[in-house]
N, C-alpha and C positions, 0 to 999 in steps of 0.2 A: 792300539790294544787288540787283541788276539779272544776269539770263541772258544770256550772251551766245554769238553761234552764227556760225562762219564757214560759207557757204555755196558752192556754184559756181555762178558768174554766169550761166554756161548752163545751169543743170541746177537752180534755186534753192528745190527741195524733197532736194535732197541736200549732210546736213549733213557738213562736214569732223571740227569738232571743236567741242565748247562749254565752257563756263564756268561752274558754277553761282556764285551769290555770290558775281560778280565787285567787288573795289572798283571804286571811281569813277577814283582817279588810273591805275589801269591801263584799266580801261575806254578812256578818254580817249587814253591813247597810242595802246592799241590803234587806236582809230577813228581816227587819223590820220596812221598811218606808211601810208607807201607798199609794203612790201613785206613778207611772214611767210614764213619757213622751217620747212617743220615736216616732220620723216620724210625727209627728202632732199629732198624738193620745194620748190621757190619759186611762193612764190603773188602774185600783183600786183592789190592791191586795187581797186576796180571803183566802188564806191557805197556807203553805209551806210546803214541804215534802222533805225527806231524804231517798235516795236510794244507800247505798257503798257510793260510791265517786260522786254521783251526784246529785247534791241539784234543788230542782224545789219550783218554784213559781208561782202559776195560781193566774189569774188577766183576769177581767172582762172589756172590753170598754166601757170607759164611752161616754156616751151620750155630754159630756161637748168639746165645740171647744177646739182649742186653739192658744189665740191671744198672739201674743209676745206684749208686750206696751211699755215696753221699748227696747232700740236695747242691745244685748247679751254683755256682760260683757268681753273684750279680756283679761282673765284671765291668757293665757298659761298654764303652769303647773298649777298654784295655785289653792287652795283649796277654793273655796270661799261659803258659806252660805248664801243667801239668810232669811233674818227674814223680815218677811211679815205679814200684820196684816190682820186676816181672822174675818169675822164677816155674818153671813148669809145673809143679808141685801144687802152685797156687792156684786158689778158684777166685779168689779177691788181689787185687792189686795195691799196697797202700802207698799214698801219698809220700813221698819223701822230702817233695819239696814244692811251693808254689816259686815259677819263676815268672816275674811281671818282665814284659818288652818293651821298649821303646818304640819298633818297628816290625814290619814285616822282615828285613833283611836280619834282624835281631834273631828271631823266631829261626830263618833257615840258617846263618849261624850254629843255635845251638841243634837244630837238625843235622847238621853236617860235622856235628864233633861228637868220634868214639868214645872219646870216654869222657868224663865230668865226675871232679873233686866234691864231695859234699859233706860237712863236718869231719874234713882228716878221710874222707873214707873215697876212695877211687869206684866206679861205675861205668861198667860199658853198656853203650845201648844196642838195647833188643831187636828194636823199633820205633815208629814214630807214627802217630794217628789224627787225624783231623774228625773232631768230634761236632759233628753240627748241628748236634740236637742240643747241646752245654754251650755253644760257642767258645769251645775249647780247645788244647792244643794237648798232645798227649806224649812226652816223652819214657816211652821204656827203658829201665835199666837193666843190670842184673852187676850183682856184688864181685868183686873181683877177686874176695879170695880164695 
């Protein structure tokens, strides 16, 4: 298993948070959502980079709050995704759909598919965010037609 250390894009000897004996399948998502909530902050990923055995991720704060609106999801273990319909317009995001996982490879799965079917109705995604103040998983959409 691999270290993994989020860093600040400007500042890239100043570590946010790490991970000792990170698995692979969260590693993996990690490296490739676009956006981490961690402490109230939203951080918006930047670049990744690989060093031996220790993987980094610099990520920028963003200027954007963060209001919880609905109260957090008591998931326990489970795996749960968040699909949420993202439209620029919007200052609120709503729920479109809870999706529970199986797995972590589940999770990057639906991380790595453009679009998703949701009652008859097509959806490309926006982005994708790891929410770790909810223990949550955040799939962005936006309406396809």
């Amino acid at each position: 298993m691999a270290r993994l250390e989020y860093r600040l894009h400007h500042d890239p000897l100043e570590v946010i948070c790490h991970y000792d004996s990170i698995p692979l399948e969260e590693l993996l998502i990690r490296n490739v959502s676009d956006w981490l909530i961690r402490g109230g902050t939203i951080y918006e990923k930047q670049r990744t980079e690989k060093q031996e055995n220790l993987h980094l991720i610099y990520v920028t704060p963003s200027d954007q709050v963060t209001e919880q609106m609905e109260p957090s999801i008591d998931n326990g273990e489970a795996l749960v995704v968040e699909i949420r319909q993202f439209a620029e317009e919007l200052t609120d995001y709503p729920i479109l759909h809870l999706q529970h996982c199986d797995s972590l490879l589940d999770v990057l799965l639906l991380l790595q598919t453009e679009t998703i079917t949701l009652n008859g109705q097509k959806w490309d995604k926006s982005s994708f965010e790891i929410d770790e103040d909810r223990k949550m998983f955040v799939y962005y959409a936006r309406s396809t037609k």
